[in-house]
N, C-alpha and C positions, 0 to 999 in steps of 0.2 A: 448536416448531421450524418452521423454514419450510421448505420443500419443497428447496428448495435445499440445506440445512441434513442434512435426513432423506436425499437423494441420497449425501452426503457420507460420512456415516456407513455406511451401506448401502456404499457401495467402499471403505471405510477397513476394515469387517470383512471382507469378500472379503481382502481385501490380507493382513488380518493370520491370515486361516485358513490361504489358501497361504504365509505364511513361515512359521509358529508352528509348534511341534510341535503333537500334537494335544492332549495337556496343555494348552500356553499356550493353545490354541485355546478350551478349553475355558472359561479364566477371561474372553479377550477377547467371546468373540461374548455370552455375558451380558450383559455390562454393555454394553456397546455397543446392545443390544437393550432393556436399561432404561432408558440416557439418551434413544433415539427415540422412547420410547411416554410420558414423559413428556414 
């Protein structure tokens, strides 16, 4: 991922922590955190 890419990601999970309950929270910030580290 390019840096720009990993920024992106990085405020797209912020974004989806504060709407999500904490449930959905819990499915989004995972994967979100496995597509950046690949």
């Amino acid at each position: 991922m390019t840096k720009g890419a990993e920024e992106l990601a990085v405020l797209t999970a912020v974004l989806a922590v504060e709407v999500e309950t904490a449930a959905g929270a819990r499915v989004v910030v995972p994967t979100v955190v496995v597509a950046v580290v690949r």
